[in-house]
C-alpha positions in Angstrom: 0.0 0.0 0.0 0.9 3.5 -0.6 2.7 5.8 2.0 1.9 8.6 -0.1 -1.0 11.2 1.5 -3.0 13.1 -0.6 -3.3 16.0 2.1 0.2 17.7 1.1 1.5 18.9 -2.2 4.7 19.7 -3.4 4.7 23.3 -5.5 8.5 24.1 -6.8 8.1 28.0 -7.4 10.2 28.3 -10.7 10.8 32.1 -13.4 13.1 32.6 -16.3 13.8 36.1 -15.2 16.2 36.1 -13.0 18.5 39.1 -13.2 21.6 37.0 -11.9 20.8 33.9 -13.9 18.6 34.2 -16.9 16.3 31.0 -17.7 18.1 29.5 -14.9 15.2 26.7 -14.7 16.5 25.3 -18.1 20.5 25.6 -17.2 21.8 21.9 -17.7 23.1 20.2 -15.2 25.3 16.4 -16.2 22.7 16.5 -19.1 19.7 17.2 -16.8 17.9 20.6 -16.8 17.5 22.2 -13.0 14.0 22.2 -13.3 13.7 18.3 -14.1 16.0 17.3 -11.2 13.9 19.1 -8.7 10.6 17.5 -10.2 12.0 14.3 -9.7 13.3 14.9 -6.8 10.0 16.1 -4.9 8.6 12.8 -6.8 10.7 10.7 -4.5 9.4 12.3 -1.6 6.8 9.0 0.1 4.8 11.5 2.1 3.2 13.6 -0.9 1.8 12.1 -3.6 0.7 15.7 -5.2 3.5 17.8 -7.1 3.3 20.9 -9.2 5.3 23.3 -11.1 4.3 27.2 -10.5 5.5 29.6 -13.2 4.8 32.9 -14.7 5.9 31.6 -18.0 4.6 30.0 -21.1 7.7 29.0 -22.6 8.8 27.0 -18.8 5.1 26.0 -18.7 5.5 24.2 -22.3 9.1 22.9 -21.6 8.0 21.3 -18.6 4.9 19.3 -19.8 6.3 18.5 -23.3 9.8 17.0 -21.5 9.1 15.5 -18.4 5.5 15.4 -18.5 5.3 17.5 -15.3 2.2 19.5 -13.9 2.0 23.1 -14.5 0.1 25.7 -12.5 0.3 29.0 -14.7 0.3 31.9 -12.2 0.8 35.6 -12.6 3.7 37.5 -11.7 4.7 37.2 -8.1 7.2 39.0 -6.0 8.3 36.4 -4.3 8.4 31.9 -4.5 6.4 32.3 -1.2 4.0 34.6 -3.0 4.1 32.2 -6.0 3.6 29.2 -4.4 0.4 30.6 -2.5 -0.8 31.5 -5.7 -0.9 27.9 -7.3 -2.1 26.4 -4.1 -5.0 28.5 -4.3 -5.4 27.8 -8.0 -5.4 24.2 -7.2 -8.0 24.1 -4.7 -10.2 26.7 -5.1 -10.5 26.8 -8.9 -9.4 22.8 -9.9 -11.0 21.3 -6.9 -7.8 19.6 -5.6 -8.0 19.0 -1.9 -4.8 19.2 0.3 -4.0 20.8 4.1 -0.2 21.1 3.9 2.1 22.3 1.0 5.8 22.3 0.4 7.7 24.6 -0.7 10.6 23.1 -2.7 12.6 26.1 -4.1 13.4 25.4 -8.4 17.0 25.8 -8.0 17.5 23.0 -5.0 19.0 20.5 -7.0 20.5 19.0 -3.8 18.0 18.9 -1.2 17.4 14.8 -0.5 13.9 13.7 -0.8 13.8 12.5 2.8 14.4 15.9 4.3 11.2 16.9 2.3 9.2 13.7 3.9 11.3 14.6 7.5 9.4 17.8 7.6 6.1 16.8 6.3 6.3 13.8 8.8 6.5 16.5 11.3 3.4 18.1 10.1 1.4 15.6 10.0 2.4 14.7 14.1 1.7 17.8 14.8 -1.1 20.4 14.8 1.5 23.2 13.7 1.1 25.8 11.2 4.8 25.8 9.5 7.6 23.5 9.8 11.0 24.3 8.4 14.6 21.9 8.6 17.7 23.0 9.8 20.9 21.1 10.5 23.4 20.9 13.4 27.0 22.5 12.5 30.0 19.5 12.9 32.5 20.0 15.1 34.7 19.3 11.9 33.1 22.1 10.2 32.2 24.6 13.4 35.3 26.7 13.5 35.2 27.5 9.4 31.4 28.6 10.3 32.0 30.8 12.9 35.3 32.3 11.4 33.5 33.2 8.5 30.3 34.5 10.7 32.8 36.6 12.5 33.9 38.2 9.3 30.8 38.9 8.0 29.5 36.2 6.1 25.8 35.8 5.5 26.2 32.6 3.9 24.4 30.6 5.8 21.1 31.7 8.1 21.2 30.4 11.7 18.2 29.5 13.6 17.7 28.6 17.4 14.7 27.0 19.1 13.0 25.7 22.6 13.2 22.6 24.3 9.4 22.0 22.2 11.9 22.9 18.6 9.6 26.0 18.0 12.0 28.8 16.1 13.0 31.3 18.7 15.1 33.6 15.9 16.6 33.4 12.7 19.6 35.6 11.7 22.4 35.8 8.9 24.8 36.6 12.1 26.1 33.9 14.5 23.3 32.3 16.8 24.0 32.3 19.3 27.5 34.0 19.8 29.5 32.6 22.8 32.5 34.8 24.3 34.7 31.4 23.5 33.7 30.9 20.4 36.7 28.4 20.1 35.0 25.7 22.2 32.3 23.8 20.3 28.6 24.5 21.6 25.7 23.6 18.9 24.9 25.9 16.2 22.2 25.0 14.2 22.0 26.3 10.2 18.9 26.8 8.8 17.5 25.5 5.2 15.4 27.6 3.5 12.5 24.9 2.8 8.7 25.2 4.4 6.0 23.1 4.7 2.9 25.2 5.5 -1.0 24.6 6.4 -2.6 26.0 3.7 -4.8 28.7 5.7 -1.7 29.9 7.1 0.1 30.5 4.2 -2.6 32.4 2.8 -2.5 34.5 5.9 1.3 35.0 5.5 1.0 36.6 1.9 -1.5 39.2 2.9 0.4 40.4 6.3 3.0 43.2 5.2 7.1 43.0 6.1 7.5 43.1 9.5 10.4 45.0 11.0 12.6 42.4 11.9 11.9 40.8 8.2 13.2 44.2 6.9 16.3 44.0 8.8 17.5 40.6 8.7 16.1 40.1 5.1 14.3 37.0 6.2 11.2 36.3 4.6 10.0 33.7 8.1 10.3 36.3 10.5 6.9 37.4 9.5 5.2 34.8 11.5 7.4 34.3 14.5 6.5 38.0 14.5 2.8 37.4 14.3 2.4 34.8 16.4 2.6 32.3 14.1 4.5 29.3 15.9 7.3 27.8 13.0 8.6 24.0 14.2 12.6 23.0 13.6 13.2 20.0 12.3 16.6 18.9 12.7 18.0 17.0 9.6 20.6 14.4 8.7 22.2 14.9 5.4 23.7 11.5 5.5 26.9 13.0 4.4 25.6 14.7 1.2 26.1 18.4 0.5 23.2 20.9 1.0 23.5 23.4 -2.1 21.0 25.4 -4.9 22.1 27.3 -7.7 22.5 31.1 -7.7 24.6 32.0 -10.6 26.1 30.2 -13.5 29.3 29.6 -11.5 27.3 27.6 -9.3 26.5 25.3 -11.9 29.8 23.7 -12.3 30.2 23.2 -8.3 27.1 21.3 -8.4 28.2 19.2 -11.0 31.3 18.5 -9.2 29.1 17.6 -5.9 26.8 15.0 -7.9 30.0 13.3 -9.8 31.6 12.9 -5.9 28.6 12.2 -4.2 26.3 10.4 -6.3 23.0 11.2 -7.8 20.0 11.7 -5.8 17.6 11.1 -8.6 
């Protein structure tokens, strides 16, 4: 029997016109385009058995559905993949009739994100009663010293999160959280990854509240709820050894292709 449920849906927000990256869904990657590899990988995921393509273009729309035979919400332009993705959900179930409480939002340019942090989050989701849900990771001890070195220069690579003893977000920053006056002796530091699963109502709600200061500051789109009450839920992931990565730029392209030849393919 299927493990699949049909009360979440996968929508991969996806536009040609980025200013850093133009047509960036149809870049190639080892023979693949960007936009295929995400497809499949949300169709690995054993906890949704619903997944969609949202675009503001045509020419993606037909690329899609001709190649890979995926499903294709056409929506309008859209400031954000947040605002996007709310779009086609609402498309889906208000004007096609297709019923679902939780959605996923799987970014179109994470070619690297492992199916089963997708189903670790929607597991969590459907435990709980919780409006949002979100992974993060714990920092290595191999790898804490690089983190906080570069935090300490100024990176914002990287968004930290930390959370109660319940794993409801407390704060998310692009500085070091939390900072310790010895910041050469290991303590956990948790990094963030930009995915959400949300209950539908609440993502709705989400769209229509304006920036909230702390959004504007920080330049972090989930701030919005913890700043309206709205309760977001950590899960902490295991990579299993594999490298978390998207693309941002052409240069990225060839580091990813680099990461699939070492690591193997997900898909």
């Amino acid at each position: 029997m299927s493990l699949k449920h049909p009360i979440s849906a996968i929508i991969i927000p996806a536009r040609m016109g980025s200013s850093r990256f133009p047509n960036k869904p149809l870049c190639d990657i080892h023979g693949i385009s960007m936009i295929e590899r995400v497809w499949k990988i949300a169709n690995l995921s054993k906890l949704s058995a619903l997944t969609y393509i949202a675009t503001d273009s045509l020419e993606l729309k037909s690329f899609c559905e001709q190649q890979f035979g995926a499903k294709v919400i056409l929506t309008g332009e859209c400031a954000t993949g947040t605002d996007r993705v709310a779009q086609a959900a609402s498309i889906l179930k208000n004007d096609m009739g297709i019923n679902f409480d939780i959605v996923f939002n799987l970014q179109g340019d994470a070619v690297l994100t492992p199916p089963w942090i997708i189903d670790a989050v929607l597991s969590d989701m459907t435990k709980q009663n919780i409006p949002m849900a979100t992974p993060a990771v714990l920092i290595s001890p191999k790898d804490f010293l690089p983190f906080v070195k570069a935090k300490k220069q100024g990176s914002t690579s990287g968004t930290c999160v930390t959370f109660d003893h319940n794993h409801r977000a407390l704060y998310f920053s692009k500085n070091l959280l939390p900072s310790s006056r010895t910041p050469e002796v290991y303590y956990p530091i948790y990094r963030h990854i930009g995915l959400y699963a949300y209950r539908c109502d609440i993502l709705n709600q989400l769209v229509e509240l304006p920036q909230s200061p702390l959004e504007k500051i920080e330049h972090l789109e989930q701030l919005r709820a913890l700043e309206n009450n709205i309760p977001i839920s950590v899960v902490v992931v295991d990579y299993q050894n594999r490298t978390h990565g998207s693309v941002d730029n052409p240069e990225d392209v060839q580091k990813i292709e680099k990461i699939i030849t070492e690591q193997g393919e997900l898909i």
